[in-house]
C-alpha positions in Angstrom: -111.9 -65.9 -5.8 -113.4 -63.4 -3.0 -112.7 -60.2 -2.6 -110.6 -60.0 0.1 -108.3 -62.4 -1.9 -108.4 -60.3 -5.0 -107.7 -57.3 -3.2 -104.7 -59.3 -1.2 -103.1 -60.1 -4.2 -103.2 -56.8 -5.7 -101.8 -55.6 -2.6 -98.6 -58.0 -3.3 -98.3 -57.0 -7.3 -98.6 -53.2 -6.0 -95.4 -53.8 -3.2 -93.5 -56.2 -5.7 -93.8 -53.4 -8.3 -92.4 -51.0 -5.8 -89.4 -52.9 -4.3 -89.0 -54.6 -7.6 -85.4 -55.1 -8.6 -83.9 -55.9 -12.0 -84.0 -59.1 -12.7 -80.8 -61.3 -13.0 -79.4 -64.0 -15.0 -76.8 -65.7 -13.1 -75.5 -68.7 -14.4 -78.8 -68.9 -16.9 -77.4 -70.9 -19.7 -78.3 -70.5 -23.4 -78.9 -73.6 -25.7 -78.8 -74.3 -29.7 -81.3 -77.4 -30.2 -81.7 -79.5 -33.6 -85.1 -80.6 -34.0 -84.2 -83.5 -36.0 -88.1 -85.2 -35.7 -91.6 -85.1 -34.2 -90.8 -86.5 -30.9 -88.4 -83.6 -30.7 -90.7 -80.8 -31.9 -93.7 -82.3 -29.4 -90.8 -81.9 -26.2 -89.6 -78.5 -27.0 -93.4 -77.3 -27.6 -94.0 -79.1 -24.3 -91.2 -77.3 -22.5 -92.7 -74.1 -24.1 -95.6 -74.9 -22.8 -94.4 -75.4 -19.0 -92.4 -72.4 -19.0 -91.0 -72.1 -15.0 -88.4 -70.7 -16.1 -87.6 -71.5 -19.2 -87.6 -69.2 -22.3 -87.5 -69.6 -26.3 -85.2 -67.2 -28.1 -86.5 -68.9 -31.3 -89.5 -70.9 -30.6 -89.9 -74.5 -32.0 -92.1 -74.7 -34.7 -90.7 -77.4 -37.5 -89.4 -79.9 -37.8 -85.3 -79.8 -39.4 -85.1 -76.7 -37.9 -83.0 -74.9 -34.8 -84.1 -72.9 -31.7 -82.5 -70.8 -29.3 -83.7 -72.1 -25.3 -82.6 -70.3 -22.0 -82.2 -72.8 -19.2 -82.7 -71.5 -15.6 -80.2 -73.4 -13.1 -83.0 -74.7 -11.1 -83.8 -76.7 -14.5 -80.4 -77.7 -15.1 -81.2 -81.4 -13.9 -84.5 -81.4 -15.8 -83.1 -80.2 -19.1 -79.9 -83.2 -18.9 -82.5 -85.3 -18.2 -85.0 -84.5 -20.8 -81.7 -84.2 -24.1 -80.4 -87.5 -22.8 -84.1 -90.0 -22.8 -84.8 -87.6 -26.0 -81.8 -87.5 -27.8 -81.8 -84.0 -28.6 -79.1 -82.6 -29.9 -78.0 -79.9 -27.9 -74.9 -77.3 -28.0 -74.0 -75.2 -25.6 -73.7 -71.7 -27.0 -74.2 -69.0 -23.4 -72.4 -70.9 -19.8 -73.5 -67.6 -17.8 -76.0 -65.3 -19.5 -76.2 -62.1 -16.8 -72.3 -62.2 -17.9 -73.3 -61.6 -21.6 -75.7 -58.7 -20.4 -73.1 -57.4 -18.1 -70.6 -57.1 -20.9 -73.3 -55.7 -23.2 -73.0 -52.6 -20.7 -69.4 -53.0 -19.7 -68.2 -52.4 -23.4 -69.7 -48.9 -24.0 -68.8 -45.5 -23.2 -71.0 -42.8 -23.8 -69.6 -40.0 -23.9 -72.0 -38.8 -26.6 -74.5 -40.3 -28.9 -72.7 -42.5 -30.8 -73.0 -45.8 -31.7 -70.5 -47.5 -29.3 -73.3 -48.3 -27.2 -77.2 -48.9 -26.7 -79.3 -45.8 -25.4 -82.2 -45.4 -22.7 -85.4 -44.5 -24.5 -84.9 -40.6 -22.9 -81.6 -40.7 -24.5 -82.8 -41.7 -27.6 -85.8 -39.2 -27.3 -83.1 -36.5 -26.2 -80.7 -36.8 -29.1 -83.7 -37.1 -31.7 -84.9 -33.5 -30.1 -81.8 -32.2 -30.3 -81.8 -33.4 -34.1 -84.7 -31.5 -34.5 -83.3 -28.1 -33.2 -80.1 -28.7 -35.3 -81.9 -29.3 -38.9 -85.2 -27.1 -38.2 -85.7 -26.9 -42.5 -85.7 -31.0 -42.5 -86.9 -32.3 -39.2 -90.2 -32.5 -37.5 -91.6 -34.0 -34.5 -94.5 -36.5 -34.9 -96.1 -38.3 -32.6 -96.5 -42.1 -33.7 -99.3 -42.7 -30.8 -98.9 -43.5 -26.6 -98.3 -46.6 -24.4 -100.1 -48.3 -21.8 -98.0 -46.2 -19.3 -98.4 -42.9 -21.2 -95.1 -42.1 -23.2 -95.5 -40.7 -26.0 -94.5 -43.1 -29.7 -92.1 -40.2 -30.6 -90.7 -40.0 -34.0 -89.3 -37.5 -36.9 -90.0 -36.7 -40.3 -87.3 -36.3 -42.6 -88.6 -33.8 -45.6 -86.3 -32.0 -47.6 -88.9 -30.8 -50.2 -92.5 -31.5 -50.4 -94.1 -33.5 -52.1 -92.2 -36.5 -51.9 -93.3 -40.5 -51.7 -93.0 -41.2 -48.0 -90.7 -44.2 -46.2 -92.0 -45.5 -42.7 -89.7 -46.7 -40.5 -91.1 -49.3 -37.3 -88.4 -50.2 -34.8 -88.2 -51.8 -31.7 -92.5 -53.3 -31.6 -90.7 -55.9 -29.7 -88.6 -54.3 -26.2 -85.5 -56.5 -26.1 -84.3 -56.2 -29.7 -82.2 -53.4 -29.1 -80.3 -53.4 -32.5 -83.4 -52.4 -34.1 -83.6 -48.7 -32.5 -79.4 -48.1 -32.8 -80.0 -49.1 -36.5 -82.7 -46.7 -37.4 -81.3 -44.1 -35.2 -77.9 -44.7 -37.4 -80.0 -44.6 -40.5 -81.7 -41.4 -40.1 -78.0 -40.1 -38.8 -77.0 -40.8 -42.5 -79.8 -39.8 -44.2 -78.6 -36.2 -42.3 -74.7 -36.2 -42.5 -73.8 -38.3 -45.1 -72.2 -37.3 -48.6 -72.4 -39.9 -50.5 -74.2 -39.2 -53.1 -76.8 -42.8 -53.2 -77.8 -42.0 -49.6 -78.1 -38.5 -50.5 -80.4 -39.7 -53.5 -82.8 -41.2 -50.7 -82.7 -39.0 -47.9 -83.8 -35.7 -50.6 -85.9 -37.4 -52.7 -88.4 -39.7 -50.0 -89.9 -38.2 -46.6 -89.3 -40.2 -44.1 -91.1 -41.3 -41.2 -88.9 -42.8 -38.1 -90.0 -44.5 -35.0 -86.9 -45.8 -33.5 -88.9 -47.0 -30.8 -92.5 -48.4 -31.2 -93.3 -50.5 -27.6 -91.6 -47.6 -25.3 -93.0 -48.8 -22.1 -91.1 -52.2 -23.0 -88.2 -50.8 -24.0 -87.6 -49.2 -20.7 -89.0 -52.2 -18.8 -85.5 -54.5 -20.5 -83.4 -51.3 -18.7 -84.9 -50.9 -15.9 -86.3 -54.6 -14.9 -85.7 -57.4 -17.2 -83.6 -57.2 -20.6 -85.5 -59.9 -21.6 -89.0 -58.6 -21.8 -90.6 -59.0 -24.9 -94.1 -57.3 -24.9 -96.2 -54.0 -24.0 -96.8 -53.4 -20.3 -100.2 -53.6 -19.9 -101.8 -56.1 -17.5 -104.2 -58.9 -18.9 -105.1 -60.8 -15.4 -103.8 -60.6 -12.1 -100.7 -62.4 -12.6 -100.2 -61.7 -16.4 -98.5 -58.9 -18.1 -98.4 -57.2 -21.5 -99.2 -58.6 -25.0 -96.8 -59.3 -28.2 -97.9 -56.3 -30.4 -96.6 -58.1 -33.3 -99.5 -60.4 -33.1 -102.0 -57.5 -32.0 -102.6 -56.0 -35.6 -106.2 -56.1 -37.2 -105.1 -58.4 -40.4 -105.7 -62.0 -39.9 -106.1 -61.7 -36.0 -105.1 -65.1 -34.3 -104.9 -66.9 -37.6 -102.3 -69.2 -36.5 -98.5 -68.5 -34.8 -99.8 -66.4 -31.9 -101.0 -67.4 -27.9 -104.3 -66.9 -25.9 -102.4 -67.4 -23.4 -101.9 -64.0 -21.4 -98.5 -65.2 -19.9 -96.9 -66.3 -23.1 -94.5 -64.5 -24.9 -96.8 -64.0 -27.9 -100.2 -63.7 -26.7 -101.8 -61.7 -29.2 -104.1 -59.8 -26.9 -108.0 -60.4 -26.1 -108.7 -58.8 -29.1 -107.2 -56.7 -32.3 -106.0 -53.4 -31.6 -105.9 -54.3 -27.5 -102.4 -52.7 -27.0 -103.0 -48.7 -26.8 -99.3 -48.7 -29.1 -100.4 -50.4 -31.7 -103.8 -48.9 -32.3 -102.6 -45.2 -32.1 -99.7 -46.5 -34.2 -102.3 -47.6 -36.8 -104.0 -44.2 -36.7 -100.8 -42.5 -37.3 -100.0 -44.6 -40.2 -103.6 -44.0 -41.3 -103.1 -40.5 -41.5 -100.2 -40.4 -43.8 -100.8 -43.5 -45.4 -101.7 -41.6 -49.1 -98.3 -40.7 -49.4 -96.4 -43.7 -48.1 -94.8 -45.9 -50.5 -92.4 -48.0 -48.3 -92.9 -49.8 -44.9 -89.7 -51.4 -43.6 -89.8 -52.9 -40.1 -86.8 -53.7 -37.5 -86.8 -57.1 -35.4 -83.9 -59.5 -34.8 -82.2 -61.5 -34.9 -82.4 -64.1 -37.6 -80.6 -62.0 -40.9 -83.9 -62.4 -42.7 -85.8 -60.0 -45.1 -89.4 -61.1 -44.7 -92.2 -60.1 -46.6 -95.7 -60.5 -46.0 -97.6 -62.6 -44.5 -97.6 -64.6 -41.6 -100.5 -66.3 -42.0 -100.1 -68.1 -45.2 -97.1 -69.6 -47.5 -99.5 -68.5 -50.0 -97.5 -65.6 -52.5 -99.7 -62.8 -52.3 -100.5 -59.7 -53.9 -97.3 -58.8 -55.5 -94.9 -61.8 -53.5 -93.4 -62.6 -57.0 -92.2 -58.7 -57.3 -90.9 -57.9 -54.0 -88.9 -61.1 -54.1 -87.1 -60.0 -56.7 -86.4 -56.5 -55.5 -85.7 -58.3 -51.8 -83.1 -61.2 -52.9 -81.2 -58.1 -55.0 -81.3 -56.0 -51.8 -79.9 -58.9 -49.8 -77.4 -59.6 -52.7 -75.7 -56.1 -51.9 -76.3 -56.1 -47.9 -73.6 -59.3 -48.6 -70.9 -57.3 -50.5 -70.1 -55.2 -47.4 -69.5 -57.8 -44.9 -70.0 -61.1 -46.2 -73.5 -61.1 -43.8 -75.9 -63.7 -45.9 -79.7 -63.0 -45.2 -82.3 -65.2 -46.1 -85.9 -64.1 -48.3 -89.5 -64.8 -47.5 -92.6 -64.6 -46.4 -92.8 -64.8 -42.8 -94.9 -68.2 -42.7 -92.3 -69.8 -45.4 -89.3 -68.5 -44.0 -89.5 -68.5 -39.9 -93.1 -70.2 -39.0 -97.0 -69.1 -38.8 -97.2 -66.1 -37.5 -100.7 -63.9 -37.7 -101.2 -60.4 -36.5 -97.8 -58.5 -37.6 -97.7 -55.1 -38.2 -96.5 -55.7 -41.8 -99.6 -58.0 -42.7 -101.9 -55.4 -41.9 -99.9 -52.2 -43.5 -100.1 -54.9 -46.6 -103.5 -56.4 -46.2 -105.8 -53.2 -45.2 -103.8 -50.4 -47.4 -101.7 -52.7 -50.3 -98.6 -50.4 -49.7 -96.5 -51.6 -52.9 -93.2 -52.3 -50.8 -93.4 -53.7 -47.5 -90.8 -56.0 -45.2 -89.3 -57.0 -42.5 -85.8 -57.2 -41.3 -84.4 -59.6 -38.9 -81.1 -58.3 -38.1 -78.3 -59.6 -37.2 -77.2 -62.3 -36.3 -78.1 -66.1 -36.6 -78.1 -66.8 -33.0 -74.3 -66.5 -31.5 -74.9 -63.4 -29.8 -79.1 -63.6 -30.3 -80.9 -60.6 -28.7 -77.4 -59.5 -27.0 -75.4 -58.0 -29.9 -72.3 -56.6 -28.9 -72.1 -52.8 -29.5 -68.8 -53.1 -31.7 -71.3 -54.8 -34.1 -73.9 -51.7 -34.4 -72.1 -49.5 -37.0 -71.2 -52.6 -39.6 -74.9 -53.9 -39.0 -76.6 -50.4 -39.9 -74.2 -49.8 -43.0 -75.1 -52.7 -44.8 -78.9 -52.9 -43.9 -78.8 -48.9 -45.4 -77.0 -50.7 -48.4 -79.5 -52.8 -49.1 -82.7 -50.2 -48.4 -81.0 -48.3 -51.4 -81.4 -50.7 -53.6 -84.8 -51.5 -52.5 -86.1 -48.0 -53.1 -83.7 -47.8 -56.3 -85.6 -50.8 -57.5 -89.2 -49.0 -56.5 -88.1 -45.9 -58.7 -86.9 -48.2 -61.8 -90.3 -50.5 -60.9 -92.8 -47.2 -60.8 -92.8 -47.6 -57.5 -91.9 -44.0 -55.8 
């Protein structure tokens, strides 16, 4: 390609970015798909593969499992044609999915932070300042690291005495999983106001470090442009945008689970440590790592508790421990709501998946407690869980973190 043509190109990227408007949905419909074989896995994988349009909420991996596949209309014909030579079973779950996002919206009010609703990154920024004005003796400011467009990783620190084993809290590495920033925002809400005297055990007794919102430039890109977007904002190519920082970490780099592909949804990056968020993440966590005992990260949706790693089914380093400590922590996130979670690894319980953020706080620094939730729920509402569903999701995830840092105490582990 000359230069005139490169420089043509940029010239249309540069316009589209200014007279960009936020993407729509309309009539986009959302399918539940059995993969009941092989033939059925290679399709899907195939359809992955073409994208135009299409998009995996949960990508096919195995066989005898489900996925979650947007259909544009323009591929409506396609699709019917591809379930009826294939057999796949397919159900219908979404009809019009720019309706789902406009009643995602439509429901809140926000009058004031609450949880009634999802918040703008500057919201959530704005109310975690304000936090820190409030309780001056408790709170700090930190700064988890920068993006690709220069916001800053902006967390607190929770500390009511020193010396205290230290709880990090990762939300929202991936932009359109919204329920993971309300829940750690409701958490650290608790860990403040509440009287209860369990939560009051935890929040006095562990600092903690929370990052409601680790990919900000993504997180405002699913507001602002598409509520779909996935991955960081940096460019990699002319046509290709951002990288999945949960494939971008330095522990088993591109061991399997994760794209080279700079337009897919989890291209891992040219290299480890590509994304400017999860490096200066890493140094963050680096720099307090002596005193951190606990590393719990936010995703959804699945209503799994993953441990690591992605790379292997193979249970290691102290697999056989945390599965007990996990399955009792899922045993009391059920006796609020009746919400059943799944336990794993991430490889044994979703698919291959190198890179993660957990693998690496695991692999390079053996922090004894490590997971991963995937919050709710199993796919009827997917990425697009309705606000009314915020509050009883955060209650019994905090549920169950008591009992996994009750566990670390009676385990040594603190």
């Amino acid at each position: 390609m000359n230069l005139t043509v490169v420089l043509f190109v940029l010239a249309l990227v540069a316009t589209s970015a200014t007279l960009a408007e936020k993407a729509r949905f309309d009539n986009y419909r959302l399918y539940r798909i059995a993969i009941e074989n092989l033939e059925h896995l290679e399709v899907l994988q195939a359809v992955e593969q073409l994208g135009e349009g299409y998009n995996f909420w949960v990508e096919p991996v195995n066989v005898n499992s489900e996925v979650d596949l947007v259909v544009p209309p323009h591929k409506f014909a396609e699709f019917t044609e591809l379930v009826e030579r294939y057999g796949l079973q397919a159900r219908l779950s979404v009809a019009n999915l720019q309706q789902v996002f406009d009643d995602e919206l439509r429901r809140t009010t926000k009058e004031a932070f609450g949880w009634n609703a999802y918040y703008t990154l500057e919201e959530i920024y704005a109310w975690m300042d304000g936090l820190v004005a409030q309780y001056p003796n408790v709170l700090t400011t930190v700064i988890g690291g920068t993006s690709f467009e220069g916001r800053e990783i902006r967390g607190v620190k929770v500390s009511y005495k020193e010396g205290n084993p230290g709880v990090f809290m990762e939300g929202t590495i991936h932009a359109r999983e919204w329920i993971s920033a309300a829940t750690l925002t409701w958490i650290l809400n608790e860990l403040l106001t509440s009287t209860d005297s369990q939560v009051r055990h935890i929040a006095e007794n562990y600092d903690w470090h929370f990052f409601p919102v680790t990919n900000p430039d993504g997180y405002v890109f699913t507001h602002t442009n598409n509520r779909m977007w996935r991955k960081t904002r940096q460019p990699h190519g002319i046509l290709c945008v951002g990288a999945d920082p949960n494939r971008n970490w330095a522990y088993n780099f591109m061991q399997g689970g994760a794209s080279t592909n700079p337009c897919s949804e989890t291209y891992a990056g040219p290299e480890a440590f590509s994304e400017i968020e999860t490096r200066t993440l890493s140094e963050y966590f680096t720099s307090v790592e002596p005193t951190i005992t606990t590393y719990l990260s936010f995703h959804s949706f699945s209503q799994l508790l993953l441990l690591p790693y992605g790379h292997t089914t193979a249970p290691l380093d102290n697999y056989h421990e945390m599965m007990e400590v996990g399955t009792k922590a899922i045993e009391k996130l059920r006796e609020r709501y009746g919400t059943v979670y799944q336990i794993g690894n991430i490889a044994e319980a979703i698919y291959i998946a190198s890179g993660g953020s957990i693998d690496w706080i695991k692999g390079v620094y053996k922090t004894p407690i490590v997971f991963t939730y995937e919050l709710r729920d199993t796919g009827v509402h997917g990425f697009v869980l309705p606000p009314d569903q915020i509050i009883p999701n955060s209650e019994e995830t905090l549920d169950s973190i008591i009992v996994i840092l009750e566990e670390g105490e009676n385990r040594g582990i603190h």
